[in-house]
FIVOGU-363109 format. One record per residue (C-alpha): residue number from 1; residue in three letters; x, y, z. Coordinates in pm, 1 decimal. Each point is the difference from the previous one (the first is absolute). Layout:
<sites>
<site><n>NUM</n><res>ala</res><east>X</east><north>Y</north><up>Z</up></site>
...
</sites>
This chain:
<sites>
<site><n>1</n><res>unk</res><east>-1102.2</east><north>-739.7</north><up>5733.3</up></site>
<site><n>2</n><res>unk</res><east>218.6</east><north>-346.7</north><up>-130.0</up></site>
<site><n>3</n><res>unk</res><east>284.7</east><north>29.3</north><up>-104.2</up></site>
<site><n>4</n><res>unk</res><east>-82.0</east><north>-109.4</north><up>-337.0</up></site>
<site><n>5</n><res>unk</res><east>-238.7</east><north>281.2</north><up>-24.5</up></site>
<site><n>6</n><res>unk</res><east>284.2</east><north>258.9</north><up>67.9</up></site>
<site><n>7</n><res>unk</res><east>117.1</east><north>208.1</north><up>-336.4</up></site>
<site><n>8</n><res>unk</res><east>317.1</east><north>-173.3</north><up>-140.9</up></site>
<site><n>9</n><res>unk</res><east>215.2</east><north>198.0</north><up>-190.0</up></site>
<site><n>10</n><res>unk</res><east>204.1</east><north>-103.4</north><up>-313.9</up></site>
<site><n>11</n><res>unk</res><east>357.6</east><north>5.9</north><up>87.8</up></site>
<site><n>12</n><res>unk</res><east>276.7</east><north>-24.8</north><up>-273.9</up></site>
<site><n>13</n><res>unk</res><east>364.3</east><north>140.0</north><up>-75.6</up></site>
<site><n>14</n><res>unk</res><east>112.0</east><north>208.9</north><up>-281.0</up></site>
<site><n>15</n><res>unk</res><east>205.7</east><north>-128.7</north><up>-208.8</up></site>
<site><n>16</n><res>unk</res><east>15.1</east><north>243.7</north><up>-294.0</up></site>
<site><n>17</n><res>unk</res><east>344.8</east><north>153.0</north><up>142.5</up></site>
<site><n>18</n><res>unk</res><east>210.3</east><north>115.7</north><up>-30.9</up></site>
<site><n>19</n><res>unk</res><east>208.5</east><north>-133.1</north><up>246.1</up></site>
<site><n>20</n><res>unk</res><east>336.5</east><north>143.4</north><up>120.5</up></site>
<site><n>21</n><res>unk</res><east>287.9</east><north>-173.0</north><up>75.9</up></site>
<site><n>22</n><res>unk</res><east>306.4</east><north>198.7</north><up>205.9</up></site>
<site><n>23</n><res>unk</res><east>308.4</east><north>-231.2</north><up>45.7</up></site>
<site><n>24</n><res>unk</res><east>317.7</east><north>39.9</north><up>164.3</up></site>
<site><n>25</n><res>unk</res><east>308.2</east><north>-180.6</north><up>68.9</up></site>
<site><n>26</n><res>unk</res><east>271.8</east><north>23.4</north><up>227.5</up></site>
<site><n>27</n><res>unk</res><east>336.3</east><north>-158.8</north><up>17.6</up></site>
<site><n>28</n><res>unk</res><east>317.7</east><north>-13.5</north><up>287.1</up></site>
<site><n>29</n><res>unk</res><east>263.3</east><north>84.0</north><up>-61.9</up></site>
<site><n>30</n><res>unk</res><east>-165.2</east><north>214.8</north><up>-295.6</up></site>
<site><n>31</n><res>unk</res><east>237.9</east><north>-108.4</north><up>-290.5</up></site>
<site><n>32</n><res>unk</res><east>-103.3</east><north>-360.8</north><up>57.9</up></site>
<site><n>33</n><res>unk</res><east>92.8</east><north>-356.2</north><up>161.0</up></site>
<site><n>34</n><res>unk</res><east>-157.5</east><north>71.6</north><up>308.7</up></site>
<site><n>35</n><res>unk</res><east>-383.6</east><north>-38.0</north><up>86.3</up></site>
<site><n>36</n><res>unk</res><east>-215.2</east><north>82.9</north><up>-296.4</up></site>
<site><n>37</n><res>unk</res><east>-422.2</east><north>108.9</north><up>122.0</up></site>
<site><n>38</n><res>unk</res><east>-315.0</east><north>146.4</north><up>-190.4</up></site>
<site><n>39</n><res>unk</res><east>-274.6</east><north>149.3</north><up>89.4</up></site>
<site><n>40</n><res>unk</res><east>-372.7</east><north>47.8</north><up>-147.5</up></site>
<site><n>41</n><res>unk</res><east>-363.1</east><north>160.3</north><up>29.9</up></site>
<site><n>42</n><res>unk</res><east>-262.1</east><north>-89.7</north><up>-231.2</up></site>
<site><n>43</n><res>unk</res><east>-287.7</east><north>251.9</north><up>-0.1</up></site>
<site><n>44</n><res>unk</res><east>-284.5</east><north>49.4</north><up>-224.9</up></site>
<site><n>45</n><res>unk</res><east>-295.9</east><north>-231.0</north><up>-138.1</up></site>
<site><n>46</n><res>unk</res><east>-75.7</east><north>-88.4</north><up>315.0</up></site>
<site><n>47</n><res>unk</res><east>308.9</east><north>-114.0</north><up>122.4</up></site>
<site><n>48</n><res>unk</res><east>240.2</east><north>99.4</north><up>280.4</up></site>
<site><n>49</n><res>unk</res><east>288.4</east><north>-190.3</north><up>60.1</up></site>
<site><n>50</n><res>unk</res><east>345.3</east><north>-3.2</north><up>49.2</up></site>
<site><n>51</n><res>unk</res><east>272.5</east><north>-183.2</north><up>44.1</up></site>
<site><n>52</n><res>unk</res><east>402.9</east><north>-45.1</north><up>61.3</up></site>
<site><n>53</n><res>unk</res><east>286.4</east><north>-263.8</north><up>52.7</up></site>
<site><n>54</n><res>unk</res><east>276.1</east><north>-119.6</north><up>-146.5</up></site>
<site><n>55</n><res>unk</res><east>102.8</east><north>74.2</north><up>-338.4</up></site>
<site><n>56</n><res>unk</res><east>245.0</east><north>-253.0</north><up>-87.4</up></site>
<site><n>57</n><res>unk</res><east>241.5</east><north>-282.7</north><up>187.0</up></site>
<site><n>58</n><res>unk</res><east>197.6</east><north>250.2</north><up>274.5</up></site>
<site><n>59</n><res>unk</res><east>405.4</east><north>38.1</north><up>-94.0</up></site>
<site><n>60</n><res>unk</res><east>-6.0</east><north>-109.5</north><up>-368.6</up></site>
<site><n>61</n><res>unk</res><east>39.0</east><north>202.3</north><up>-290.7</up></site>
<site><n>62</n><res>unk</res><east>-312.3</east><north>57.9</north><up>-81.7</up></site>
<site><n>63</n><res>unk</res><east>-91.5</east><north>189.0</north><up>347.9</up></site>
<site><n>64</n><res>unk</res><east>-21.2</east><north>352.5</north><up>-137.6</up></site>
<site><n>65</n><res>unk</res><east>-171.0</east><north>326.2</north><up>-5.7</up></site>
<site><n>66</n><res>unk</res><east>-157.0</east><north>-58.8</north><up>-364.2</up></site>
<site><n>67</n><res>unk</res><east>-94.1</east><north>-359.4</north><up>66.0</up></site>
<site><n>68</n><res>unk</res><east>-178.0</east><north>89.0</north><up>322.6</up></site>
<site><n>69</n><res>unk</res><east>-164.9</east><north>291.4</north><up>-194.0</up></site>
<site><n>70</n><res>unk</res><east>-147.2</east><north>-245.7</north><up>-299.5</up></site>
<site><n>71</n><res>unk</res><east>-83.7</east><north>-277.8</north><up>253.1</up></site>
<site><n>72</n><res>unk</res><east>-224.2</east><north>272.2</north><up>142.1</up></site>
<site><n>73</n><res>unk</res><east>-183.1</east><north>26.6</north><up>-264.3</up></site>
<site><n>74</n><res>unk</res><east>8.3</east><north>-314.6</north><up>-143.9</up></site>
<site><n>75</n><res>unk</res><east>-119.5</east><north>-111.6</north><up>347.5</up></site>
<site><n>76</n><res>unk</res><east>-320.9</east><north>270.7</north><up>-35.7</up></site>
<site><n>77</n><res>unk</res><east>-97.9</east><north>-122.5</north><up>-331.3</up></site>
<site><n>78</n><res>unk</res><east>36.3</east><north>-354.8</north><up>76.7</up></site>
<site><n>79</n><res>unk</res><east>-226.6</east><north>61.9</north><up>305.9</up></site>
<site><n>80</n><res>unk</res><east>-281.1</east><north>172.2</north><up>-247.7</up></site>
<site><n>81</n><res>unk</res><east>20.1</east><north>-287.6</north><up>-256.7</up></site>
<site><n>82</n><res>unk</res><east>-64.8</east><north>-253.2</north><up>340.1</up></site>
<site><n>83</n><res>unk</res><east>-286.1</east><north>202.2</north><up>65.6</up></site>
<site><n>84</n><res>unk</res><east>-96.4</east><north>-33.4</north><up>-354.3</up></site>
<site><n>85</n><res>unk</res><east>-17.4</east><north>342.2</north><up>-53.3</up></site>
<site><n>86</n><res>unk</res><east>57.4</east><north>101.2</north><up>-381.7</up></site>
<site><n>87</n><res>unk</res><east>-86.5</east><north>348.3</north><up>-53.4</up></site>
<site><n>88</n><res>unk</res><east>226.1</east><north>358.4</north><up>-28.0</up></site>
<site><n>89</n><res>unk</res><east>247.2</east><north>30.9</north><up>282.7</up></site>
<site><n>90</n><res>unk</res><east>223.7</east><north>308.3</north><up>73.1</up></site>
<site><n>91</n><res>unk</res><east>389.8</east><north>-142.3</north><up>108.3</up></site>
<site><n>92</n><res>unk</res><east>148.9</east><north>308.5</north><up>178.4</up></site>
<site><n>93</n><res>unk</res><east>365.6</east><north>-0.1</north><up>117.1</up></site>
<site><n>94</n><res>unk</res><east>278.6</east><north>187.1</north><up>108.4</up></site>
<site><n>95</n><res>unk</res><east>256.8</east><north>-229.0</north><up>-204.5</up></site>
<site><n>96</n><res>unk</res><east>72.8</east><north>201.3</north><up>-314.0</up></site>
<site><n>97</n><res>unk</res><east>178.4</east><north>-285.9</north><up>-148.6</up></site>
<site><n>98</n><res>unk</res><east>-246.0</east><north>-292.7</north><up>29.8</up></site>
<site><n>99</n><res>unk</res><east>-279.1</east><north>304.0</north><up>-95.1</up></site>
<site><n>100</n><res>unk</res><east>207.5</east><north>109.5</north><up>-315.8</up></site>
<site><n>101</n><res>unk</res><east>70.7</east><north>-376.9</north><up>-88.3</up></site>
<site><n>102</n><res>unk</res><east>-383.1</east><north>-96.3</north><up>21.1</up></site>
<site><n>103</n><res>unk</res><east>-56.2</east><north>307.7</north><up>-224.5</up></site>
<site><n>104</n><res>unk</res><east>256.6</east><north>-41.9</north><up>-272.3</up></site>
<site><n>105</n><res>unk</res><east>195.4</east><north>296.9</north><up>109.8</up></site>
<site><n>106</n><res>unk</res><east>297.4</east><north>-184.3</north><up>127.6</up></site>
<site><n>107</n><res>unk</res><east>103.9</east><north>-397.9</north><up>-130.2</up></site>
<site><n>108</n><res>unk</res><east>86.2</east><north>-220.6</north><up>223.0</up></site>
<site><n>109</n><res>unk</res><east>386.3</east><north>-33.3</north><up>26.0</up></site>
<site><n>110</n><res>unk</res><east>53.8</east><north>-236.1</north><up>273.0</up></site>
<site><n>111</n><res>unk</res><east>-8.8</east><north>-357.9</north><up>-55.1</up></site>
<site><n>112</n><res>unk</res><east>-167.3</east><north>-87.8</north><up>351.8</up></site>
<site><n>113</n><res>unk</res><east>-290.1</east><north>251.3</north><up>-66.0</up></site>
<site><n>114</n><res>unk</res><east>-127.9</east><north>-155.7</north><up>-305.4</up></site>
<site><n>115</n><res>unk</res><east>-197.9</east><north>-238.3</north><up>166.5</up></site>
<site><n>116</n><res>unk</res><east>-159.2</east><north>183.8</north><up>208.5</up></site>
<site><n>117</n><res>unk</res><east>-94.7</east><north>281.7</north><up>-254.2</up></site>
<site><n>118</n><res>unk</res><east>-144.2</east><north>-292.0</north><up>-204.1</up></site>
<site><n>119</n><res>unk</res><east>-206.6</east><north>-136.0</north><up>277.1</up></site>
<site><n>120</n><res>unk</res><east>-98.2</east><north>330.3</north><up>62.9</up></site>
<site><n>121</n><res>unk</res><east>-144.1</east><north>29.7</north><up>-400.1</up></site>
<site><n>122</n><res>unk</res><east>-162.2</east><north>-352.0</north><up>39.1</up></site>
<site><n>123</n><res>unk</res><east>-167.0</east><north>138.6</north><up>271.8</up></site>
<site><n>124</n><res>unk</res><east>-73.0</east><north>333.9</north><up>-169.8</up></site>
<site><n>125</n><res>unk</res><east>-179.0</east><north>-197.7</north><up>-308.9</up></site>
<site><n>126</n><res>unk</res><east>-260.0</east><north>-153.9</north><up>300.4</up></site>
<site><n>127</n><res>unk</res><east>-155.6</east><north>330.4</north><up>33.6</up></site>
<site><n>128</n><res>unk</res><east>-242.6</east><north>217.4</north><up>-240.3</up></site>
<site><n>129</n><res>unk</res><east>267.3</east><north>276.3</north><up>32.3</up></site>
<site><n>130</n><res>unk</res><east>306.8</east><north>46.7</north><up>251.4</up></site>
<site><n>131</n><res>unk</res><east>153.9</east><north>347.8</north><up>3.5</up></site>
<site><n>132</n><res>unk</res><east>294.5</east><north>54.5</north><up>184.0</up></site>
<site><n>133</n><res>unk</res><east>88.0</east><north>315.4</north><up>164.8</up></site>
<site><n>134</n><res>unk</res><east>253.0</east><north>181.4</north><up>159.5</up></site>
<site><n>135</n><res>unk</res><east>-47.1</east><north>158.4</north><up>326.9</up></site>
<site><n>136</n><res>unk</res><east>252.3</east><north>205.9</north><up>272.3</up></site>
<site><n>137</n><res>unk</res><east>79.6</east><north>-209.3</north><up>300.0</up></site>
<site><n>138</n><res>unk</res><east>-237.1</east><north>221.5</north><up>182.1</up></site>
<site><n>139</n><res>unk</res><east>-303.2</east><north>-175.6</north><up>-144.6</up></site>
<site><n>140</n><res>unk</res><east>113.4</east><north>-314.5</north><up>49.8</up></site>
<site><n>141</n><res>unk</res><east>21.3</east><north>25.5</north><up>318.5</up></site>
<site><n>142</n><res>unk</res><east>-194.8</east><north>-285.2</north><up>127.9</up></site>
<site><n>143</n><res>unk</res><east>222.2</east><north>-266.6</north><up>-268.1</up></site>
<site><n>144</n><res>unk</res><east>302.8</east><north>166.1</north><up>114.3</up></site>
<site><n>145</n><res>unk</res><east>-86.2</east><north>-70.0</north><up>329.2</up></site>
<site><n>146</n><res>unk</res><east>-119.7</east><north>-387.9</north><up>10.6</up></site>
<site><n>147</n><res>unk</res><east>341.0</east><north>-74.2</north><up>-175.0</up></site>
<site><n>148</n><res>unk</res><east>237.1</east><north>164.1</north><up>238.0</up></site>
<site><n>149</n><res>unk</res><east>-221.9</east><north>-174.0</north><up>296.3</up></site>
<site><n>150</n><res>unk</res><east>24.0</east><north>-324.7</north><up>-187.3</up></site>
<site><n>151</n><res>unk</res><east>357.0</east><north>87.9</north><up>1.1</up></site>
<site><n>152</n><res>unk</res><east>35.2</east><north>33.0</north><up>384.3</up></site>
<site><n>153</n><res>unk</res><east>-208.9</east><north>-373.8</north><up>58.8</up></site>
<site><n>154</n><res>unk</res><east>194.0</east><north>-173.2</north><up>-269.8</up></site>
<site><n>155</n><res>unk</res><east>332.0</east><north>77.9</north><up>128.7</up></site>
<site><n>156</n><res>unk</res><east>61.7</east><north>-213.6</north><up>274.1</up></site>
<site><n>157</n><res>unk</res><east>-157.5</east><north>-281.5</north><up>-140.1</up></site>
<site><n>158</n><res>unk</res><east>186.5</east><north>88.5</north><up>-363.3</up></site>
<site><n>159</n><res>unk</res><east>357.8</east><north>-65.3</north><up>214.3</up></site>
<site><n>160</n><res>unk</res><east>-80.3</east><north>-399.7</north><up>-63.2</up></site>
<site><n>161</n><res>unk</res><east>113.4</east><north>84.1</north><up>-354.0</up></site>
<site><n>162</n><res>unk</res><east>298.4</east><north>235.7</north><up>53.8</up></site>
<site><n>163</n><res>unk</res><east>307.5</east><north>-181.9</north><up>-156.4</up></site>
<site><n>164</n><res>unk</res><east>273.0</east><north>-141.0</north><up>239.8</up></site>
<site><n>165</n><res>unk</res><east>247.3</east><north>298.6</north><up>107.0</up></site>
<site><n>166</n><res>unk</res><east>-305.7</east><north>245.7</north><up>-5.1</up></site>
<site><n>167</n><res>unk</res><east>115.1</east><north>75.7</north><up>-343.7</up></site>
<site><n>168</n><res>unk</res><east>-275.0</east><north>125.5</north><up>-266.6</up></site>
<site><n>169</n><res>unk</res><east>-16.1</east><north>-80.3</north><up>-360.5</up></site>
<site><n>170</n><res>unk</res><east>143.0</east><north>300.7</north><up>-241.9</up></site>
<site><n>171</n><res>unk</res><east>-304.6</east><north>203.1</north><up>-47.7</up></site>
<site><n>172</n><res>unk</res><east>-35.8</east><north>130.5</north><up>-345.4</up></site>
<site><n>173</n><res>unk</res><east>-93.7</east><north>369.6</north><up>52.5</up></site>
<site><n>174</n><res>unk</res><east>-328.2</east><north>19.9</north><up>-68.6</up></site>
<site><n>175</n><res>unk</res><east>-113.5</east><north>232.4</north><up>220.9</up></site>
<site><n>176</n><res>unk</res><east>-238.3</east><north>227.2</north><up>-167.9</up></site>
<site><n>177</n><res>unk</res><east>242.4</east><north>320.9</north><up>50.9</up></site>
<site><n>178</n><res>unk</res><east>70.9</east><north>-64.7</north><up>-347.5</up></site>
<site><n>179</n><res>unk</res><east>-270.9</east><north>-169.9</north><up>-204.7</up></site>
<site><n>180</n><res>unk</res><east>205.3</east><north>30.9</north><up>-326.2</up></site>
<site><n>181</n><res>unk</res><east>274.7</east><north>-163.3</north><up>112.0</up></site>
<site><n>182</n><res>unk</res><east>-187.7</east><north>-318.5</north><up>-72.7</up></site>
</sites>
């Protein structure tokens, strides 16, 4: 038998979704001005990725908990719009505040965040529907951990940045021990 006699079989990916997104972020020292990392899987549709990093310039203000956490999943959906994925995708996090902020529950407080909750609504309007969803940290396991290992490569390299007299920028207390303190 030839090869071009052999049964071929119709391959294709399925894109109807949804897909779910878990992100993560992780920051050091917690309360900000340190090293700032997120973390991502993409699964569903016929996708399986993930992917982690750094979340924003090391020792500046902006290199917090909740920035890390909406870089996350700006990062996802930004990856899914590359791919030019547009249907229903499932954002699952352990951040109550950037969950309750996507969903209306909380407003967005903080000056620095409001840029990245509106990138993270551009995004949303890319996509047939985008539901976001809180989950424990125990199901988000996999986010949770491709930030904090992000965390652990970024830092040495992430010392290039540290200001003169190894002093940090004020954080601003965004941790997420308090999401209404935004």
């Amino acid at each position: 038998m030839h090869d071009a006699q052999i049964p071929r079989g119709i391959s294709s990916v399925d894109r109807s979704g949804p897909v779910v997104v878990h992100f993560d972020g992780a920051c050091q020292p917690p309360r900000g001005g340190g090293v700032a990392t997120f973390g991502y899987t993409v699964q569903g549709g016929g996708f399986l990725a993930e992917e982690a990093g750094l979340a924003t310039r090391p020792y500046s203000d902006r290199a917090t908990n909740n920035v890390a956490e909406y870089v996350g999943a700006i990062r996802a959906l930004e990856w899914l719009v590359e791919q030019g994925y547009a249907g229903e995708v499932v954002v699952r996090g352990d951040s109550q505040l950037v969950i309750r902020q996507m969903t209306g529950e909380y407003e967005v407080k903080a000056d620095h965040l409001r840029a990245y909750h509106a990138r993270l609504r551009q995004l949303e309007g890319k996509f047939v529907r985008v539901t976001f969803e809180w989950v424990p940290r125990e199901e988000n396991r996999t986010a949770d951990a491709l930030s904090k290992r992000a965390l652990e490569a970024e830092q040495p390299a992430a010392r290039a940045y540290r200001p003169a007299g190894g002093r940090t920028p004020t954080g601003d207390g965004d941790d997420d021990t308090d999401p209404q303190a935004e």
